[in-house]
C-alpha positions, -999 to 999 in steps of 0.1 A, spaced: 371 121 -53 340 111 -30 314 89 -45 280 91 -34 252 65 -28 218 61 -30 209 43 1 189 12 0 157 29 20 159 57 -3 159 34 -36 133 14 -23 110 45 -15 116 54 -49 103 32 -63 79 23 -46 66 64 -50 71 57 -89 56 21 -87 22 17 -105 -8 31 -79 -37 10 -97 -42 -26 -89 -54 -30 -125 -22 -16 -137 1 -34 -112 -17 -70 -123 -13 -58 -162 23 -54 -156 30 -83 -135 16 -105 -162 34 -87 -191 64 -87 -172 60 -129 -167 54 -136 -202 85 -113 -212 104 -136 -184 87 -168 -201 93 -151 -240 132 -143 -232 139 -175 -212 124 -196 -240 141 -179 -265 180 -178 -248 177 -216 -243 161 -218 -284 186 -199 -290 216 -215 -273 206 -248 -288 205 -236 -324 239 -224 -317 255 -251 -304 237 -270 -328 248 -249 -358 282 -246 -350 286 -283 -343 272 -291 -379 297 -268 -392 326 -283 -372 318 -322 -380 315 -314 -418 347 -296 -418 360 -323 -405 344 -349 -427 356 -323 -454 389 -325 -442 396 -361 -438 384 -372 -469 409 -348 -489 439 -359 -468 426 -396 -475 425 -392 -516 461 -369 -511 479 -382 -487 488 -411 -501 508 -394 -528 527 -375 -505 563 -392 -502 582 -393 -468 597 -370 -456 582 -343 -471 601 -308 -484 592 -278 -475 577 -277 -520 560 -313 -511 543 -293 -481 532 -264 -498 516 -284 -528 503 -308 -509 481 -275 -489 475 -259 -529 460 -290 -537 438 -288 -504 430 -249 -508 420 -261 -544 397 -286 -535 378 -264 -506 362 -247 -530 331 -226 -514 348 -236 -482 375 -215 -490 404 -232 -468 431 -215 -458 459 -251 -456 486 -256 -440 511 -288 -434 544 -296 -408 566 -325 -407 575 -335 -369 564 -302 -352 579 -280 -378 562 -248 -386 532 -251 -407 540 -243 -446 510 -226 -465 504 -223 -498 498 -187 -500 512 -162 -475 479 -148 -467 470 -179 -445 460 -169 -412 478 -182 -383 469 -218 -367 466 -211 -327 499 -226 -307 466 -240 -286 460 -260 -312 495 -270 -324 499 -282 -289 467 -304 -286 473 -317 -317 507 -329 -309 503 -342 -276 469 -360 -287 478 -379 -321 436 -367 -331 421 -345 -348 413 -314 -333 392 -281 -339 394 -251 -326 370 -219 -330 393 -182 -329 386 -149 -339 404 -134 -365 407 -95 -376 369 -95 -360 360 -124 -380 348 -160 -365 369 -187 -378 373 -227 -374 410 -239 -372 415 -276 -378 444 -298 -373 447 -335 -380 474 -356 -377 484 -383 -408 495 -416 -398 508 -448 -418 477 -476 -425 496 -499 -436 527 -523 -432 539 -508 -473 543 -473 -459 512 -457 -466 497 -431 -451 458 -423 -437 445 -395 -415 434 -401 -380 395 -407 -373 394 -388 -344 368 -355 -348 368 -348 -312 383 -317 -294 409 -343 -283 417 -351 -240 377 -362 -240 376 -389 -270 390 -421 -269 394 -426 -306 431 -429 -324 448 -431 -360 436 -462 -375 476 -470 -382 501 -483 -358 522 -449 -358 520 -414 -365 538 -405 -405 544 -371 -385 525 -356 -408 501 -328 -399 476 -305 -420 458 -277 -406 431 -261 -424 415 -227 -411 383 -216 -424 356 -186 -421 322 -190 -402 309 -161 -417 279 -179 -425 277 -198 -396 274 -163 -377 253 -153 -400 229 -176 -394 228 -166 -356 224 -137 -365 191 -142 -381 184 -160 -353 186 -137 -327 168 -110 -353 141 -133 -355 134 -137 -318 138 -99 -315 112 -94 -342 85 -119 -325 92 -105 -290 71 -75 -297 41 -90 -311 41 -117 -282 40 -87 -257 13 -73 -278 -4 -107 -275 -1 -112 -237 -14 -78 -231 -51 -90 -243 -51 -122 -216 -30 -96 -191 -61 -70 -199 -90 -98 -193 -72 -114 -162 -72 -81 -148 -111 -77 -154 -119 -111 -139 -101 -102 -110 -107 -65 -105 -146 -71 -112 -154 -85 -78 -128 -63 -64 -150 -37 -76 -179 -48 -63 -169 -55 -31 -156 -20 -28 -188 -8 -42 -208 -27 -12 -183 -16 14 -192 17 5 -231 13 5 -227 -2 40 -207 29 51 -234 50 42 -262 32 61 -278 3 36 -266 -25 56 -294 -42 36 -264 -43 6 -259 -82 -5 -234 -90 -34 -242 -119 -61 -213 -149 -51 -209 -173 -78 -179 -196 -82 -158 -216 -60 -125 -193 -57 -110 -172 -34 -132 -142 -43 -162 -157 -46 -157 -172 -6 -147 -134 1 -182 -123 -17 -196 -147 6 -178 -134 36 -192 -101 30 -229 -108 27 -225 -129 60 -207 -100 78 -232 -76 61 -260 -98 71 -246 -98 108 -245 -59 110 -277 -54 96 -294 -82 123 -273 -64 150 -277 -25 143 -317 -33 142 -314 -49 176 -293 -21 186 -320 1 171 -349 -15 192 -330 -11 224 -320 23 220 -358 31 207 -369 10 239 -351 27 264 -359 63 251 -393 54 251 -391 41 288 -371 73 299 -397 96 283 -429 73 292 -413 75 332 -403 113 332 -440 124 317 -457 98 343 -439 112 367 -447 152 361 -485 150 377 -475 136 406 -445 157 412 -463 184 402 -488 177 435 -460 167 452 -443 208 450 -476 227 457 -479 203 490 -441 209 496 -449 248 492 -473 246 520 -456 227 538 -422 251 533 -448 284 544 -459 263 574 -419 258 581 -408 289 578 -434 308 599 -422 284 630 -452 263 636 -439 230 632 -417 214 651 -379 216 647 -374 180 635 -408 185 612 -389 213 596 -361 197 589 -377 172 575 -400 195 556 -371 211 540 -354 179 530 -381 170 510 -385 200 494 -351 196 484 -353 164 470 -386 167 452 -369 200 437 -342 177 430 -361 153 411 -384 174 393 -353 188 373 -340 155 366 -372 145 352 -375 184 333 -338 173 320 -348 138 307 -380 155 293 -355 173 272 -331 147 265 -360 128 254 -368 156 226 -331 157 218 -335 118 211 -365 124 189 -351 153 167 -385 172 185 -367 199 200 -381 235 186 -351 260 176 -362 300 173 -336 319 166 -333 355 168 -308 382 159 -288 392 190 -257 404 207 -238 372 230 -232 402 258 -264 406 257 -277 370 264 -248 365 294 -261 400 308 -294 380 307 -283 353 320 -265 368 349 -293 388 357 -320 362 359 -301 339 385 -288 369 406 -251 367 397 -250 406 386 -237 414 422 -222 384 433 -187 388 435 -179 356 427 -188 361 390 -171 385 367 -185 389 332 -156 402 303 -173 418 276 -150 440 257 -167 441 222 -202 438 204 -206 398 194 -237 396 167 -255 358 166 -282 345 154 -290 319 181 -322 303 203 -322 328 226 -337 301 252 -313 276 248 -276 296 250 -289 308 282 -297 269 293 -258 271 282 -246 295 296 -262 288 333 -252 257 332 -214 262 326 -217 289 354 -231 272 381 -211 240 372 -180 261 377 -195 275 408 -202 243 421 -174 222 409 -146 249 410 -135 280 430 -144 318 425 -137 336 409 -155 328 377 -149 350 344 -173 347 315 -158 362 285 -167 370 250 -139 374 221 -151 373 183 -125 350 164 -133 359 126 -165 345 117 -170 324 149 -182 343 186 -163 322 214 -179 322 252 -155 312 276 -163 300 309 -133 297 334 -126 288 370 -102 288 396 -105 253 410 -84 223 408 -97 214 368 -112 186 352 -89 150 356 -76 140 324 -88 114 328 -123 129 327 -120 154 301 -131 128 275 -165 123 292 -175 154 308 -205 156 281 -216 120 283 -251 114 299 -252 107 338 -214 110 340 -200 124 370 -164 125 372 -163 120 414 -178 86 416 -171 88 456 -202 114 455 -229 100 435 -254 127 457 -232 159 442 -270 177 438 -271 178 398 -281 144 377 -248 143 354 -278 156 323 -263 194 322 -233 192 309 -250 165 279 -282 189 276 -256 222 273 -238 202 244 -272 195 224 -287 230 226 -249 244 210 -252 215 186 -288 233 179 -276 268 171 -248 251 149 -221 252 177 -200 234 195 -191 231 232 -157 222 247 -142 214 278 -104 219 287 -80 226 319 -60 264 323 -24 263 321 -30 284 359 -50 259 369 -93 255 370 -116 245 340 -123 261 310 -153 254 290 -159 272 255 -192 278 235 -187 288 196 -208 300 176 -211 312 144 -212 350 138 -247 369 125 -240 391 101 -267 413 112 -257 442 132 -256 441 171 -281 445 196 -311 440 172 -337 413 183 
């Protein structure tokens, strides 16, 4: 037949998924469960002295008992005793018991012990034995048809030079004690007596009901210290977690009362001082951040005026260029400057909207309209329609409720970042998933390093450092992300298991019929 274990790991889980949860609970228990500890331990060892001690009495006054019937009898008895001699001689003993009740017995030179009444129970052969080779008294405790009993036996020797005869003095358990028979020899005499500890047990008994009645109540007693331990230490507990969470939810300005000298008053104290630290440090962080968006929006509207000069002369100047009056290295020149004022009045356009992001300033309209028709739009304005390079997938009507404006800021973006970035052919797609619309941008070039995915939509990042001068500022991707995060979207960036990037735009879906505006 196979057995089966629990093994360890699996006890151990458990109980530890059965284990109390609360640390109120768990510190209510533990203490419980050390006074129980403290209650039983206390008790076995009151206990096991009470015993010892009670059975001990009982032992030494049987013994007294004992020896001072042999010495008022004994002397009567003539040498060598009959078997009749014997018997009375354990009658007389029986007799003189009384409440005791003994149960005598008597041999002469190891014979076997002669009792008054048949009824007598048996005297151990352990205690024959010790008897015999020890000269002493000995006592024994047996058990007896499931009853506790004390077996005696003592040895009688002569005390005198006339013949008479005294017990010995010895009360020990016999190889440990030193004391002998008072006389000079042993009669060869001995008495056994065997007697009930019925009320000896009893006794323990009431013992051991006692400290099972006053175990209850002492429970019931430590659970009011184990109930306000647990308060004085789960209080600041409390508190602390009560601050944590304040802090979480922005009011670093949170500061707990510490009072006392213990451990969790120098962790109160440790949490104002780290609370104190945050709060110093997220307004510093505040006045930077508010510095530099001020700086970037101060320098891109002081620089609009001038660039704005800057184009209408670069317009003239592209007129003047193209109808073949300058010279050829004037219109090169012309041109690059064009380019690069061009350049740079977008990147300051883009920080002008960054800016607005940064101050929660930027205006939302939304209207009511189809996503096929905003990348038909879209298409349309920047004269991809008829390029071949751009393929548009619009299989099914697409109802949002979106800033017209700003998805087609999206949508351009991802387009000509595939086109520039990536290789042709590039697929727009629209696919309702449920309640969400789904845009999906996707190339044919090499993708987006994996390294890079994680930072495609940060601010000025550009993921070929070796070509700072790529033609864009590294503010389109960041600027597509805001203006989905406007129209309660989101934007994504990922790599094609063919190969080439794939950027998606969700929204949520209108519930408006399509086309309307």
């Amino acid at each position: 037949m196979r057995r089966f274990r629990l093994p360890l790991r699996s006890a151990a889980s458990v109980f530890r998924r059965h284990a109390p949860r609360g640390l109120r609970v768990r510190l209510v228990v533990a203490f419980l469960l050390a006074a129980a500890f403290g209650a039983l331990l206390t008790a076995g060892l009151t206990f096991h002295r009470a015993r010892a001690a009670i059975l001990d009495r009982a032992e030494e006054t049987a013994v007294a008992d004992l020896r001072t019937q042999l010495d008022s009898l004994a002397p009567d008895l003539t040498l060598p005793p009959t078997a009749e001699d014997l018997r009375g001689l354990t009658r007389q003993i029986d007799q003189a018991g009384g409440a005791r009740a003994w149960h005598a017995s008597a041999s002469y030179r190891g014979g076997e012990p002669v009792a008054a009444a048949p009824g007598t129970p048996p005297v151990p052969d352990e205690l024959r034995r010790a008897v015999q080779d020890s000269g002493r008294a000995v006592h024994q405790r047996t058990e007896h048809e499931g009853r506790p009993w004390l077996a005696l036996g003592m040895p009688v020797a002569y005390t005198d030079d006339s013949g008479d005869t005294g017990t010995g003095t010895d009360t020990g358990t016999g190889a440990d004690e030193d004391t002998r028979a008072d006389a000079g020899s042993l009669s060869g005499l001995t008495v056994y007596a065997v007697f009930p500890l019925d009320d000896d047990r009893a006794d323990i008994y009431a013992l051991v009901t006692a400290a099972e009645a006053g175990a209850v109540p002492a429970l019931a007693l430590a659970l009011v210290p184990a109930l306000f331990a647990a308060r004085s230490v789960l209080r600041p507990v409390r508190r602390l977690r009560h601050g944590a969470e304040r802090i979480a939810a922005g009011e670093l300005d949170t500061r707990l009362d510490a009072s006392g000298r213990d451990e969790l008053a120098d962790l109160t104290r440790s949490f104002n001082t780290m609370a104190e630290t945050l709060e110093r440090d997220a307004a510093e962080l505040r006045r930077l951040e508010a510095g530099a968006r001020r700086f970037a929006a101060d320098v891109a509207h002081e620089l609009r005026t001038p660039l704005a000069a800057m184009a209408a002369v670069t317009e003239v100047l592209d007129e003047d260029a193209a109808s073949g009056v300058l010279p050829a290295d004037t219109e090169d020149a012309v041109r690059l400057i064009s380019e690069e004022v061009r350049a740079l009045a977008r990147t300051v356009e883009d920080l002008m909207e960054v800016s607005r992001f940064d101050a929660k300033a930027a205006p939302v309209h939304r209207e009511d309209v189809d996503l096929r028709t905003l990348v038909t739009k879209t298409l349309q304005l920047r004269g991809w329609t008829h390029d071949e390079r751009v393929r548009a997938d619009l299989p099914e009507p697409a109802p949002v409720r979106v800033d017209p404006r700003r998805i087609d800021v999206v949508l351009g973006n991802l387009v000509a970042n595939a086109l520039h970035h990536g290789r042709p052919p590039v697929t727009v797609a629209v696919r309702v998933r449920g309640d969400r619309v789904e845009a999906t941008v996707t190339d044919r070039g090499p993708g987006i390093p994996d390294e890079a995915l994680a930072y495609v939509f940060d601010r000025f990042y550009k993921a070929d450092a070796a070509r700072p001068r790529s033609g864009g500022s590294g503010l389109g991707l960041a600027i597509a992300r805001e203006n989905a995060a406007l129209n309660d979207g989101s934007l994504t960036a990922a790599n094609h298991p063919d190969g080439g990037a794939v950027f998606t735009l969700t929204l949520p879906s209108a519930a408006s019929s399509p086309g309307t505006t």
